[in-house]
RODRENVEX-576470 format. One line per field, with one value per residue (C-alpha): x, y, z; residue number from 1; residue in one letter. Coordinates in steps of 0.05 Angstrom, whole numbers. Layout:
N
xx: (X, ...)
yy: (Y, ...)
zz: (Z, ...)
i: (NUM, ...)
aa: (A, ...)
This chain:
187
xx: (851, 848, 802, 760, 755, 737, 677, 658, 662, 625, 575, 565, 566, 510, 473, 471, 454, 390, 374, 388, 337, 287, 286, 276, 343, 343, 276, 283, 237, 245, 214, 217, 205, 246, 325, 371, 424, 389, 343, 266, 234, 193, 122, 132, 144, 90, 45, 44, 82, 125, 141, 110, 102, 54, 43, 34, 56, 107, 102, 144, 153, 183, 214, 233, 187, 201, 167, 110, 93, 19, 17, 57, 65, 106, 130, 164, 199, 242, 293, 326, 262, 270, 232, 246, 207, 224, 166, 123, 102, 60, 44, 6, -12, -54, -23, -45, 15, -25, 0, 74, 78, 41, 32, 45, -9, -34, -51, -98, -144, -145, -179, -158, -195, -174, -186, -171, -158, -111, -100, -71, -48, -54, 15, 41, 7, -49, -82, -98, -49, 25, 59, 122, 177, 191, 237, 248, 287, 349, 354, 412, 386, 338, 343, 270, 270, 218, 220, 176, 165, 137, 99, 76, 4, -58, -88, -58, -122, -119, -160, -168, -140, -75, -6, 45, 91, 38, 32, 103, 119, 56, 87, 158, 120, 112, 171, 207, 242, 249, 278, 297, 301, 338, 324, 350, 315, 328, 310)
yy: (-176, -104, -139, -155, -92, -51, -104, -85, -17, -21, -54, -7, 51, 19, 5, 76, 100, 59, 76, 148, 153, 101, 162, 221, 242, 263, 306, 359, 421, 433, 483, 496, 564, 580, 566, 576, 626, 654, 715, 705, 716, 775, 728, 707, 783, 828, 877, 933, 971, 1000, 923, 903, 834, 780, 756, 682, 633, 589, 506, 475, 393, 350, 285, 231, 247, 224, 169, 187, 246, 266, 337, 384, 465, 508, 584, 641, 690, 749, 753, 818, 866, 930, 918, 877, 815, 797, 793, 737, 726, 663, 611, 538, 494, 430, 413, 327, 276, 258, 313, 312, 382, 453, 476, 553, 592, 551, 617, 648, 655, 704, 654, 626, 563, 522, 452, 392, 427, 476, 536, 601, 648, 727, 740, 808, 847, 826, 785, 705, 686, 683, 762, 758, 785, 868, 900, 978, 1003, 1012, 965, 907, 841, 801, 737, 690, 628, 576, 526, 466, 423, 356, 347, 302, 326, 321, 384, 443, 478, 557, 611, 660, 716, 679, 713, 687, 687, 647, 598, 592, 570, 521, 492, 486, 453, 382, 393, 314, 352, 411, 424, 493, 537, 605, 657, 727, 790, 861, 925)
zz: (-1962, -2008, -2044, -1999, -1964, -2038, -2036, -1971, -1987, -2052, -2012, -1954, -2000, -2046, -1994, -1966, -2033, -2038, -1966, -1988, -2051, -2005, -1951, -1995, -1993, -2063, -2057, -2097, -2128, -2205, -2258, -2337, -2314, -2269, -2263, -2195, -2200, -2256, -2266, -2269, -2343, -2350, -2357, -2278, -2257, -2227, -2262, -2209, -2175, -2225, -2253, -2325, -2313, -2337, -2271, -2278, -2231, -2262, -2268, -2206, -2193, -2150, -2148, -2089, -2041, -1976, -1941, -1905, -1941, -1938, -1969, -1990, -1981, -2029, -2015, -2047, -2006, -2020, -1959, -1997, -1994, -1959, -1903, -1836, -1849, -1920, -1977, -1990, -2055, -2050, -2002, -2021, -1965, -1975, -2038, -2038, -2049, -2111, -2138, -2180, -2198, -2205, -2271, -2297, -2289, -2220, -2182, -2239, -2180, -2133, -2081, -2013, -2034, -2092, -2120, -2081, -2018, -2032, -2003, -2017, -1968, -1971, -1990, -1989, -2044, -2003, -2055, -2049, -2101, -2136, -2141, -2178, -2173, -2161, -2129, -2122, -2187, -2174, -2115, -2107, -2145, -2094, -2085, -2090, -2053, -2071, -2022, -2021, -1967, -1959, -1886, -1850, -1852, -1891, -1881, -1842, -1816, -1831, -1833, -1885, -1853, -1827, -1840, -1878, -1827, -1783, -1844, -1851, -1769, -1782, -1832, -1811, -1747, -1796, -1850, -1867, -1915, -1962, -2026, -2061, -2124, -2114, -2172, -2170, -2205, -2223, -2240)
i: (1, 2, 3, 4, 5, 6, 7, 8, 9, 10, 11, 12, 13, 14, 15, 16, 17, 18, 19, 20, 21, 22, 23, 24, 25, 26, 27, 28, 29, 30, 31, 32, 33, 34, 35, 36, 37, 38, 39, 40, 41, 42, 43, 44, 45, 46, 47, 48, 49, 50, 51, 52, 53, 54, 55, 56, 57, 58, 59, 60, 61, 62, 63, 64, 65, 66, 67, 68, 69, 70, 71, 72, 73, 74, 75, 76, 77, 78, 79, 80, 81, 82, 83, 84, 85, 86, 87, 88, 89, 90, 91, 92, 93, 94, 95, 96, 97, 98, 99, 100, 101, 102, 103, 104, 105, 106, 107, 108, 109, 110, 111, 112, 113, 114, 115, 116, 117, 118, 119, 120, 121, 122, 123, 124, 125, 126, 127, 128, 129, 130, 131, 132, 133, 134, 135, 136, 137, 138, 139, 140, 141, 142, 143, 144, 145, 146, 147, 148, 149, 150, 151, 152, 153, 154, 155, 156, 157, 158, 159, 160, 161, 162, 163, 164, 165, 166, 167, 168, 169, 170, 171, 172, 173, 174, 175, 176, 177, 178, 179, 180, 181, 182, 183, 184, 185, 186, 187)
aa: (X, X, X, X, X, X, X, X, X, X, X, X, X, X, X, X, X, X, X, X, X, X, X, X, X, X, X, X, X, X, X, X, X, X, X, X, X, X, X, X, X, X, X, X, X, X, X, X, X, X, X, X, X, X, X, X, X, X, X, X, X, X, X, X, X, X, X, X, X, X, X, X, X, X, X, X, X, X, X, X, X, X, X, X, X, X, X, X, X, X, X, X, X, X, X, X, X, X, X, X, X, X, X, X, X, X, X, X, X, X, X, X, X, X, X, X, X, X, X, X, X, X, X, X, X, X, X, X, X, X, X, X, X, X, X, X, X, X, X, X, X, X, X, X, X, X, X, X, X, X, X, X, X, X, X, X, X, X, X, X, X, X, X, X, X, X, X, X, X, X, X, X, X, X, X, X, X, X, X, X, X, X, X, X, X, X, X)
């Protein structure tokens, strides 16, 4: 009878497992550039403010997207900057489920339309693109959240002069799922 009942359980848990990576379960954001837990390299920092940075966006991918996935968004956010509403430091929308990853250096262009749909909204250094990491010298390390979200969605219809925090509750209105990289960074 014990033996049966391992079988059964072997077979109920396999069978959740292959439901599991079937539903997206396993969706998940990855980088070469950037690491969680770990601070952000100098070539994905700003270059203003006080920071020295190269500026360049940094490659990000994905793997097990979920069923019915038609686009994708990706944001970084800084909940630790010293004002009330955080700091966003870039915001893609319209990214097509063609697409497997965004390469570094994505956001040369300081445009609110890209290739293939994509759009870029103004984030908080009020430019059309990726602004890296920098916090105020001296200041506890912040903590940047790049969260990317598969939706449900083609197309998320924006204007040009839409907030980031308007982008963000239109796209948390058509999230299946989202996966996340935390890096910290300071100066």
């Amino acid at each position: 009878m014990k033996f049966i009942n391992i079988i059964f359980l072997l077979f109920f848990v396999s069978c959740n497992l292959i439901q599991a990576q079937a539903s997206g379960v396993d969706f998940r954001i990855k980088s070469s550039d950037i690491k969680g837990g770990k601070p952000v390299d100098d070539k994905f920092i700003f270059n203003g403010f006080g920071c020295n940075g190269q500026n360049i966006s940094p490659q990000i991918s994905w793997v097990s997207v979920p069923p019915r996935t038609k686009s994708f968004a990706l944001t970084v956010f800084d909940p630790d900057a010293p004002t009330q509403s955080g700091w966003w430091h870039w915001l893609v929308l319209n990214i097509p489920v063609s697409y497997k990853e965004l390469p570094q250096g994505f956001s040369a262009e300081n445009n609110f339309n890209l290739k293939d749909g994509i759009i870029q909204i103004r984030n908080d250094f009020s430019s059309y693109s990726y602004g890296g990491p920098c916090p105020p010298a001296g200041d506890k390390k912040h903590r940047y959240i790049f969260t990317l979200y598969a939706l449900a969605v083609d197309k998320i219809d924006l204007k040009e002069n839409t907030s980031p925090a308007l982008a963000s509750f239109m796209i948390n209105q058509y999230v299946l799922r989202k996966a996340i990289i935390e890096a910290i960074y300071k100066r």
